[in-house]
N, C-alpha and C positions, 0 to 999 in steps of 0.2 A: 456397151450401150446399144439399144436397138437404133436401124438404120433411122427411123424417123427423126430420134432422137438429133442423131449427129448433122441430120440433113436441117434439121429447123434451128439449131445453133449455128450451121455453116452459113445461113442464109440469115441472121441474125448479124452476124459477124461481117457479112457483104455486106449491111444496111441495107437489106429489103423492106421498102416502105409497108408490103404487103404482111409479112410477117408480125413486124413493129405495131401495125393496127391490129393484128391478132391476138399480141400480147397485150395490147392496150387494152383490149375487148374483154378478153376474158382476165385481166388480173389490176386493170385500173380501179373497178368500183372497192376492191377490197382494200385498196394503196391507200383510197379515199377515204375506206373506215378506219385503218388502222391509225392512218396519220391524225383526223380528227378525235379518233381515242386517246391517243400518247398527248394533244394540244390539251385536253382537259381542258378545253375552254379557251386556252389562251390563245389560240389561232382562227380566222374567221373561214367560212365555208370558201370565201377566194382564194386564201392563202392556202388551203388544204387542196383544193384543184392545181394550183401552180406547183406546189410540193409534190402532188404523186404525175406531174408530167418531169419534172427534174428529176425524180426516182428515176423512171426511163433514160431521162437525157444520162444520168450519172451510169445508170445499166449499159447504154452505147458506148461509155468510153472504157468500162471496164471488162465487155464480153468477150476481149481475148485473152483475157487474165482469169476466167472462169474455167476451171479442172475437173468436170463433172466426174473423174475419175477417181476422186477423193472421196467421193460420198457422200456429198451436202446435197440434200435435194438443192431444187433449185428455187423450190419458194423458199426455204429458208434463205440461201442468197437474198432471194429479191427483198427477205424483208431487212436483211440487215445492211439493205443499198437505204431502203426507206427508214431508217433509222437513221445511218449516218446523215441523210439530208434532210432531215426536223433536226436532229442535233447542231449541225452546221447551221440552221435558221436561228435556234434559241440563242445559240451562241452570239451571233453577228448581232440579234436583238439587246441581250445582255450587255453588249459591248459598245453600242451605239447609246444606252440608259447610263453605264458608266464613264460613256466616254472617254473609254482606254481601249489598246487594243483587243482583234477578237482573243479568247483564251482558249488553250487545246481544246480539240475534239474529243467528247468524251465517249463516242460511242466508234467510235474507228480511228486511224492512221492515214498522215501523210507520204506517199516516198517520192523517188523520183519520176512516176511515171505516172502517177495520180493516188488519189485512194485506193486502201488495201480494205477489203470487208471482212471483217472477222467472221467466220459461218461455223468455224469448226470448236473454240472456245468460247462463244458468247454465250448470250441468252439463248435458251433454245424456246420456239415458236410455243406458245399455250394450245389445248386444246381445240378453242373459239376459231382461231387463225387457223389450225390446220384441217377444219371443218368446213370453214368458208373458202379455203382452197381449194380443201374436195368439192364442193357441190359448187364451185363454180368452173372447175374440169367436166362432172357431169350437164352443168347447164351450156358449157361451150359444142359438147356431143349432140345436144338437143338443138342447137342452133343449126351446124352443120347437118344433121338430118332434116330437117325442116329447108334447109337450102335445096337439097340433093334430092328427095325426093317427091312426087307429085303432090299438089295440096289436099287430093281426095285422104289419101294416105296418114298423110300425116296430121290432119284434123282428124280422122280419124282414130288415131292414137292418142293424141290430144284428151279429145271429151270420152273416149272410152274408157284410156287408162289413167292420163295424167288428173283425169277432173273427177274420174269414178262415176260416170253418165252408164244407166240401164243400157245394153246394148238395142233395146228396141228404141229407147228414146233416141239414141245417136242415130240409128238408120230412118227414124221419122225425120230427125233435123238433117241428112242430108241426104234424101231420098233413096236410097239402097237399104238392099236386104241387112236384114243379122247378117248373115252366110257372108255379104260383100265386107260389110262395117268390121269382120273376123279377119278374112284376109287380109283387109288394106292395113288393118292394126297390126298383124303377124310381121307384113314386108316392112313398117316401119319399126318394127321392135328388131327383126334383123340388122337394119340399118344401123340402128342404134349401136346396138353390141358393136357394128366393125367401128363407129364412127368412137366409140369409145377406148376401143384397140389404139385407134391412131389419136387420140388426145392424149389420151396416157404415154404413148410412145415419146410424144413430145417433150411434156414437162412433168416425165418422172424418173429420176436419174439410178433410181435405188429400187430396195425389193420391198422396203417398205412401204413405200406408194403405192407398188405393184397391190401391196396387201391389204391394201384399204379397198379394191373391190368387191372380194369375197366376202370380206368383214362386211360392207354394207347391203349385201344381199345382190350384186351386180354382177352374177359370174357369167363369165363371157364365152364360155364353152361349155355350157347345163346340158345335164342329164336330162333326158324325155320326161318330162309331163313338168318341170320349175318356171315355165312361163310366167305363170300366176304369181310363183313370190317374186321375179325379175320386177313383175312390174309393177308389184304393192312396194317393194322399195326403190322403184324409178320414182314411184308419185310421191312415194313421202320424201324423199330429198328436194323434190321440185317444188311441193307446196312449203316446206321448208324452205325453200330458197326464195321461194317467191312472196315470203310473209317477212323474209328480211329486206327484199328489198323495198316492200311497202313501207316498212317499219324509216327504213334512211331515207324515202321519200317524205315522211311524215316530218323526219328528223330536220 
């Protein structure tokens, strides 16, 4: 495993509040579709918010029991945490309408040390899921760049690349040359790449992960003159992402 890797699990495993918000950040809005996907209706938007914070809560008691060394990414984990905890709800719901006790788990195991999550036999993630994965690993990169570096910079990259703005019209809207509105885009397109180095370090345990950047046009170590596709497929993931999350806003 790369060092970032092991270091954001170790810090994980302390209960770092800071980490915890990170993983909330980048992998809560998806906990939140997925779990109101599987409820088909029968869960209300409150109970789908309570559900992907006890995904977590269920994630902190089981991240010493987590083997990244086996090969399960680690969204696949997460999502078969956020399975067993709809399943445990349906359950308990089922059992309170019966009014007998609750009846097995059907999407995981009890043992003596809490639940066990099945990642290596279960269902394996759909397509849908492991897209909103990626592009909410690429949107976690865009966030951290936009932390790290200056606001000229990265609105700059913003409306030049992320929005597809004339570079004369971006240097009218914020008063610099092309030649400027070029460079502050370049330094935050470099940013990106490293910032995208250390998200992927994080929560990608496998070489498959690894491989979904090249697959989506994101290489991180390009040949002279690939700028131009890096950032025709930074923008179509982000307008992509950003048409889903209007889309669950709507929802």
């Amino acid at each position: 495993m790369h060092d970032l890797t092991t270091n954001f699990v170790s810090r994980l495993r302390a209960r770092d509040p800071e980490a915890w918000f990170e993983l909330w950040e980048t992998f809560g809005p998806i906990l939140r579709a997925q779990l109101a996907r599987w409820g088909r209706g029968r869960i209300g938007p409150e109970t789908v918010a309570d559900l992907s914070q006890e995904t977590l809560a269920a994630l902190s008691g089981a991240i010493d029991r987590h083997d990244p060394s086996k090969g399960a990414r680690f969204s696949t984990w997460l999502l078969a945490i956020a399975k067993y905890t709809l399943s445990d709800e349906m359950d308990k719901r089922y059992a309170q309408k019966r009014g007998s006790g609750v009846k097995p788990l059907s999407l995981s195991a009890q043992d003596d040390d809490g639940p066990r999550f099945d990642v290596e036999g279960g269902e394996r993630p759909d397509e849908e899921y492991e897209s909103l994965v990626f592009e909410a690993k690429v949107d976690a990169a865009l966030r951290q760049v936009e932390r790290s570096v200056g606001f000229e910079d990265f609105e700059a990259f913003r409306q030049r690349v992320l929005e597809g703005q004339k570079g004369k019209a971006v240097a009218e809207a914020l008063g610099a040359s092309e030649a400027t509105i070029s460079r502050r885009a370049s330094r935050a397109r470099e940013a990106l790449r490293a910032a995208l180095g250390d998200v992927f370090s994080k929560y990608s345990f496998t070489d498959e992960d690894w491989a979904e950047l090249p697959r989506n046009g994101l290489e991180l170590n390009p040949k002279k003159g690939l700028d131009a596709s890096f950032d025709e497929a930074v923008a179509e993931i982000w307008l992509r992402a950003s048409r889903r999350r209007q889309q669950g806003q709507r929802s």
